[in-house]
Backbone bond lengths (Angstrom), bond angles and torsions (degrees), N, CA, C in turn:
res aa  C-N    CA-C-N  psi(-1)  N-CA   C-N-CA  omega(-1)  CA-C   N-CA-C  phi
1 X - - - 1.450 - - 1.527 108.12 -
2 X 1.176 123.37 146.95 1.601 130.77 -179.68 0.926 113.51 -99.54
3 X 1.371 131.90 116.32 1.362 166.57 165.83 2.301 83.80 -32.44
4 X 1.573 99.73 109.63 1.275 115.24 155.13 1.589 120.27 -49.72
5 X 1.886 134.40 106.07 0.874 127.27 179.51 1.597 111.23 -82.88
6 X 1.067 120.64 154.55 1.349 111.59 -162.13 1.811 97.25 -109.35
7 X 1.208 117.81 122.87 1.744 129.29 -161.01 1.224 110.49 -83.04
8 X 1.288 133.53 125.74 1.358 129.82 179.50 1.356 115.30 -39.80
9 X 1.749 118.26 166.15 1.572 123.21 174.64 1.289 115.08 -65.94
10 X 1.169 144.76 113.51 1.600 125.49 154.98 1.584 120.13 -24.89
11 X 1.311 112.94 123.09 1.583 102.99 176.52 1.440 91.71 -143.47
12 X 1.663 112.91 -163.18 1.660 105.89 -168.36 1.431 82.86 -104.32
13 X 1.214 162.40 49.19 1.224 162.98 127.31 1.501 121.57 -71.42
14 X 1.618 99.27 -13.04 1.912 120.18 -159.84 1.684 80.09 -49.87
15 X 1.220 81.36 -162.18 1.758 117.33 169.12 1.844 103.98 -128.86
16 X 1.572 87.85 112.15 1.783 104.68 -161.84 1.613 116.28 -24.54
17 X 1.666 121.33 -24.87 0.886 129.09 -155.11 1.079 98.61 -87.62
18 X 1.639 135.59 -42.13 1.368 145.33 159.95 1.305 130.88 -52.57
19 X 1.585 104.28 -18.38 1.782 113.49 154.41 1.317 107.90 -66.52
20 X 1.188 98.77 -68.41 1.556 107.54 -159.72 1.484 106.61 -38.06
21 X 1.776 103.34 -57.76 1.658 110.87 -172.64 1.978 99.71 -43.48
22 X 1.130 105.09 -68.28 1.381 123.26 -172.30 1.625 113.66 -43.17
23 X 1.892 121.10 -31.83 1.105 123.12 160.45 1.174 108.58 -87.44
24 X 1.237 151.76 -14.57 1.520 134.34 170.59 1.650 115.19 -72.66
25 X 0.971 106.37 -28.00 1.575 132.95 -177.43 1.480 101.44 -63.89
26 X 1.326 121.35 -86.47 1.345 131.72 168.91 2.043 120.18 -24.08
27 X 1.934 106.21 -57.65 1.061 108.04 159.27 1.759 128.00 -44.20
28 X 0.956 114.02 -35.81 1.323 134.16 -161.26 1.508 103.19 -74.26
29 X 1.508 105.19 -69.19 1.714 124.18 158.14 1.651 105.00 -14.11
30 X 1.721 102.86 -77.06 1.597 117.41 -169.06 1.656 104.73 -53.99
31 X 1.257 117.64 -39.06 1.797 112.57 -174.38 1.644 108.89 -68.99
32 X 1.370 105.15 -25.31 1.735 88.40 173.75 1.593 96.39 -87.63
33 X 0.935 159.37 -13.04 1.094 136.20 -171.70 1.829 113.57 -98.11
34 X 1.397 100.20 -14.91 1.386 110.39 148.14 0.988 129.55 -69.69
35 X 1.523 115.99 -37.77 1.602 113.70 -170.59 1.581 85.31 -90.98
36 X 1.119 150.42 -56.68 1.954 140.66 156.13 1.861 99.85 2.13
37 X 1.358 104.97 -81.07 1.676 124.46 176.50 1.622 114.69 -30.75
38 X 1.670 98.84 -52.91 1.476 111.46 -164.17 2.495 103.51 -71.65
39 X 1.378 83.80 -27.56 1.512 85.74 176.24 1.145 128.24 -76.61
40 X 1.923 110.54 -29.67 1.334 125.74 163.77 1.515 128.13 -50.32
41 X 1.838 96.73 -43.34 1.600 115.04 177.58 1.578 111.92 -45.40
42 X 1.687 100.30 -53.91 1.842 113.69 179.55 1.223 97.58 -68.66
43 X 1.020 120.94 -72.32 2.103 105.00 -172.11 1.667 101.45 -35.96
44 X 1.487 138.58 -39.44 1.393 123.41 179.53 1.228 140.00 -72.46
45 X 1.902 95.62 -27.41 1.715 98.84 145.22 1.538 117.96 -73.90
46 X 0.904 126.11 -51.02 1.386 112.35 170.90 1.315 134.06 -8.47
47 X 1.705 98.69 -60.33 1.335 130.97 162.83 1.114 123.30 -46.29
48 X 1.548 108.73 -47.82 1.732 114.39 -169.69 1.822 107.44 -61.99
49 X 1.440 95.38 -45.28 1.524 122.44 -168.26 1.691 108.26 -53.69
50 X 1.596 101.89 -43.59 1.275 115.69 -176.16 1.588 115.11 -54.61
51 X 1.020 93.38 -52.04 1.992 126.90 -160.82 1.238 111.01 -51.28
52 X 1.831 89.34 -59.74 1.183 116.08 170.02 2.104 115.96 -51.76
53 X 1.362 110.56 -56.93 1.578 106.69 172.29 1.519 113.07 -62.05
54 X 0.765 131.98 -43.57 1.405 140.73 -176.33 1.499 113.34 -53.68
55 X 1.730 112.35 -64.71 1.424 120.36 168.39 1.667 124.93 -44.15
56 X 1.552 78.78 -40.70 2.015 92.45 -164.96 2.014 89.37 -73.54
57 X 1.010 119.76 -52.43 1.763 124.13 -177.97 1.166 98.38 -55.87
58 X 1.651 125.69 -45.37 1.711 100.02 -166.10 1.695 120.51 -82.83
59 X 2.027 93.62 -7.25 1.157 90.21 178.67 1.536 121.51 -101.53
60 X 1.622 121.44 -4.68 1.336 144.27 167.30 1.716 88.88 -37.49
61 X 1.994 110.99 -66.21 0.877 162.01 -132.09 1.500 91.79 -56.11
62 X 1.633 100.65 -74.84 1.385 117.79 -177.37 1.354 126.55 -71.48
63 X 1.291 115.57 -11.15 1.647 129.25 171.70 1.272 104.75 -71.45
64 X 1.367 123.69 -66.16 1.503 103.41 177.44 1.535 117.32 -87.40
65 X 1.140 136.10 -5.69 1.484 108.70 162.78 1.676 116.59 -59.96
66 X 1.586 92.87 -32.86 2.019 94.74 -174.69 1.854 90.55 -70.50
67 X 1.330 136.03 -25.24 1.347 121.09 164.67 1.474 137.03 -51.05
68 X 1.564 88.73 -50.12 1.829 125.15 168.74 1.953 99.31 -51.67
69 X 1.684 111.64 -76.34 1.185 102.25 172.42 1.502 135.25 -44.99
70 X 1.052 129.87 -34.22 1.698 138.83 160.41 1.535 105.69 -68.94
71 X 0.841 116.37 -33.30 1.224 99.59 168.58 1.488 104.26 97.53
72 X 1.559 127.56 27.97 1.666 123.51 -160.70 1.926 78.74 -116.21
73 X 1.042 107.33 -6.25 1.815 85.31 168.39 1.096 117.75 -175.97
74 X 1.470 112.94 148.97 1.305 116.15 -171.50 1.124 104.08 -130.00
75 X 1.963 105.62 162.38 1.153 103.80 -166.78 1.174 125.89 95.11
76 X 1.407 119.84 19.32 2.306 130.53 -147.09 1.673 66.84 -105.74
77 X 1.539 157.98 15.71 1.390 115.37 159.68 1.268 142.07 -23.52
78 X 1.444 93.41 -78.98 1.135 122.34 -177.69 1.686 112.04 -39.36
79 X 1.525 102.62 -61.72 2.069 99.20 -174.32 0.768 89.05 -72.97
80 X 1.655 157.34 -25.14 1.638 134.75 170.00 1.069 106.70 -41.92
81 X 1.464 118.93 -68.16 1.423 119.09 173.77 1.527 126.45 -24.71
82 X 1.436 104.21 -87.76 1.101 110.86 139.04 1.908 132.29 25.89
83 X 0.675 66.66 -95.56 2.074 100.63 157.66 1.646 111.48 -37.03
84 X 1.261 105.55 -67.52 1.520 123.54 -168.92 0.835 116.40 -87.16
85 X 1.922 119.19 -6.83 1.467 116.50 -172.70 1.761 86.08 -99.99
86 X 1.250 112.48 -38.39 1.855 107.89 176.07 1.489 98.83 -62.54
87 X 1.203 151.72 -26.66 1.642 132.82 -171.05 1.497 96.40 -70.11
88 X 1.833 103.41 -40.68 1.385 98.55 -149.20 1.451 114.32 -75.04
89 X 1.941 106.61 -37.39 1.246 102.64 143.49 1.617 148.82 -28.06
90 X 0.987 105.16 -70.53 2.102 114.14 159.38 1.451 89.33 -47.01
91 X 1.542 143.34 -91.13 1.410 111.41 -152.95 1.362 124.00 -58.56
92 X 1.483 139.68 -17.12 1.157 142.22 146.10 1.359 116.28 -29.87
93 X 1.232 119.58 -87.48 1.345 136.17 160.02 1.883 111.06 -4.88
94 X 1.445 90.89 -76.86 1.419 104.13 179.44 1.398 119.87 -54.24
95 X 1.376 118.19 -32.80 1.448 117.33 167.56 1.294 131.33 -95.05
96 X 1.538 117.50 18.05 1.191 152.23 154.19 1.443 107.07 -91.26
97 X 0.714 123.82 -57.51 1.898 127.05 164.82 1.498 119.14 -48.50
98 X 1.104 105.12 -37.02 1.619 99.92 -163.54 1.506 87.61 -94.29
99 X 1.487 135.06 -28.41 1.297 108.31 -170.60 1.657 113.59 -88.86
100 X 1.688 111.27 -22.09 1.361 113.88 166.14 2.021 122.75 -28.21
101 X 1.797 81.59 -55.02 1.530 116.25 -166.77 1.470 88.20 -53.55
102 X 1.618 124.64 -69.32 1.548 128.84 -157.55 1.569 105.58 -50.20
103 X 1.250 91.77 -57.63 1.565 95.22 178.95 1.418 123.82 -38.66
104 X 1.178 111.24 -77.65 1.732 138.05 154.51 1.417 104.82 -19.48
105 X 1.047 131.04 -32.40 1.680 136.05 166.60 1.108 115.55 -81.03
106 X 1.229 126.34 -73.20 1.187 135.74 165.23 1.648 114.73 -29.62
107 X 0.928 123.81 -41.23 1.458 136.31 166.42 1.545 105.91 -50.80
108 X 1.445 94.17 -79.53 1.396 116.74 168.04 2.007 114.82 -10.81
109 X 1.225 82.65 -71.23 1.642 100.78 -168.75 1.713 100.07 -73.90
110 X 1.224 127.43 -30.52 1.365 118.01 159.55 1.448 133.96 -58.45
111 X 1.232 118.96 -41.27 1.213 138.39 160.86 1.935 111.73 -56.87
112 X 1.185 96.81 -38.73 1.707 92.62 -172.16 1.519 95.32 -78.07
113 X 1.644 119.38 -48.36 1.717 116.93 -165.16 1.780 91.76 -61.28
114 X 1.024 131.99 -42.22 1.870 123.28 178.13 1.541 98.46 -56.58
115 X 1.290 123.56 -59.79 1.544 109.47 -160.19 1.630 108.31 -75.30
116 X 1.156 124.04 8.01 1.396 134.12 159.83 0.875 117.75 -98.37
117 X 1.157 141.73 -55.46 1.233 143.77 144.61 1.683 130.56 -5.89
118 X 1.534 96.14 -48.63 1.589 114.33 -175.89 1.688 96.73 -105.16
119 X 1.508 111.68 3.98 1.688 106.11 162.06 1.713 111.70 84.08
120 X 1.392 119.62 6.51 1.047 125.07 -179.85 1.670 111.23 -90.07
121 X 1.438 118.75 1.00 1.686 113.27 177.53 1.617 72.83 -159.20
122 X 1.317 70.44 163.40 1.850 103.30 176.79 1.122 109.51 -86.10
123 X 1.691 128.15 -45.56 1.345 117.97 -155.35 1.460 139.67 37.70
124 X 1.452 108.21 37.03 1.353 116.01 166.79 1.502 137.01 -49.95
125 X 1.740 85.42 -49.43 1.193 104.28 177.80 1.629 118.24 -75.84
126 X 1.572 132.75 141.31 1.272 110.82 -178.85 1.591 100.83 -114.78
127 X 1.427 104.03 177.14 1.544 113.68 -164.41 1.894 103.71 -93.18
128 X 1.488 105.83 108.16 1.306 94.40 -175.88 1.268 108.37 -77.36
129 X 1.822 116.58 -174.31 1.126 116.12 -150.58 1.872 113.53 -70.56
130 X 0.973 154.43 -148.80 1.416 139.06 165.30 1.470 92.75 -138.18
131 X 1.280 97.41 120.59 1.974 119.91 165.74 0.831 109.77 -63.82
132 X 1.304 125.39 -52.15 1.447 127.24 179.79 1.462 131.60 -36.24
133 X 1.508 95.61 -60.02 1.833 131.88 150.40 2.073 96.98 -38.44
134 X 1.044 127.77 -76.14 1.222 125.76 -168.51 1.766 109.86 -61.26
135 X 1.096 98.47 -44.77 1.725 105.27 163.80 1.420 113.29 -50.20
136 X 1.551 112.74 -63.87 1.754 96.44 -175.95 1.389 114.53 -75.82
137 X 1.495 115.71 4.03 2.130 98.58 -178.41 1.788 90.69 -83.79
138 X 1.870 109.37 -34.12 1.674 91.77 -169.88 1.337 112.79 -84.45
139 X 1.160 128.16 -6.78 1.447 132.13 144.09 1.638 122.30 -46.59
140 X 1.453 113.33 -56.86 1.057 117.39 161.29 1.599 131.01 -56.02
141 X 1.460 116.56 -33.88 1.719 116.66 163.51 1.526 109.94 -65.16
142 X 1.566 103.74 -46.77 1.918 84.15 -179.48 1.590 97.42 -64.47
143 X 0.568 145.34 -48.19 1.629 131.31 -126.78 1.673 92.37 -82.86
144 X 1.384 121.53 -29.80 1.592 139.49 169.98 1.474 111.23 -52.70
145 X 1.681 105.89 -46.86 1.010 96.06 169.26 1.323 132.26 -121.01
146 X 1.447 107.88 42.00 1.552 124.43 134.36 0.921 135.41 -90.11
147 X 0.970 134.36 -8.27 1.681 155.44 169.01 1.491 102.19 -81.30
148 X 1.586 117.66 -59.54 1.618 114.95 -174.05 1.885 94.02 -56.16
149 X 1.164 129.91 -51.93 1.211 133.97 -155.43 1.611 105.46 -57.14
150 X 1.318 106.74 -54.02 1.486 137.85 172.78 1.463 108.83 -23.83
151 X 1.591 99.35 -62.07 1.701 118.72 -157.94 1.516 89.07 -98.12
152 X 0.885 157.06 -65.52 1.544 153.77 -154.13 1.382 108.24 -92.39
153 X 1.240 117.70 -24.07 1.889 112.47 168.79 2.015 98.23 77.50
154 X 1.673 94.43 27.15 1.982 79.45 168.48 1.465 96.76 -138.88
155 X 1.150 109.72 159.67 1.401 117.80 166.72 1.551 125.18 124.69
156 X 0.914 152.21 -145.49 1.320 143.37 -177.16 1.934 116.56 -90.99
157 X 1.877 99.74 -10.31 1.609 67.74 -159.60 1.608 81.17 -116.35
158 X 1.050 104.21 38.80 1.674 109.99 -178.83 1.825 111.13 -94.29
């Protein structure tokens, strides 16, 4: 195996051709971590979209059962329904989102380990973990278990 020589710094003294290489390289670096950024943005609408169905269903949800319980109306089937078909929607959604995202990364990070590989990016920098990603799975457990609560009448938000 051959002993890795270690390549001088880029400076403005290079030889133009060794900028350039060295600035295309660098650019290249910054676009995956934009297009990283740009995937996070969609997983956060995703999110918004979700939150939004989920909240609005569990609260359709809880308006008329607290009606149903008082006893000021009968007959709340239907917007129960209603209700549970928007949670179930948002968690759909959301688990359509989050696996888009994995994928889309996973891609992501395949494509970057080849173009490093073949010496065209540095990849110094690595891809930390995505919040976003951790945001929509615990988004996704409540919303699981508002729906179980919803349909079976047990659990915390009963």
């Amino acid at each position: 195996m051959d002993p890795v020589v270690p390549k001088p710094p880029v400076d403005a003294h290079s030889a133009s051709d060794t900028i350039s290489v060295e600035l295309s390289s660098r650019r290249t670096g910054m676009s995956f971590q934009r297009t990283r950024m740009s995937a996070d943005r969609t997983l956060m609408s995703v999110i918004r979209t979700s939150l939004s169905l989920i909240s609005f269903g569990f609260t359709i949800y809880q308006v008329f059962e607290k009606l149903r319980d008082q006893q000021l109306l009968t007959g709340a089937g239907p917007a129960r329904n209603f209700g549970v078909a928007l949670v179930a929607l948002g968690i759909a959604m959301l688990v359509i989102g989050i696996v888009y995202h994995v994928q889309f990364m996973l891609e992501l990070r395949k494509e970057r380990t080849a173009m490093k590989a073949a010496g065209l990016v540095r990849a110094e920098s690595r891809f930390p973990p995505s919040l976003t990603l951790i945001t929509a799975v615990v988004l996704l457990v409540i919303g699981i278990a508002a729906i179980v609560s919803m349909v079976f009448q047990v659990g915390p938000f009963v």
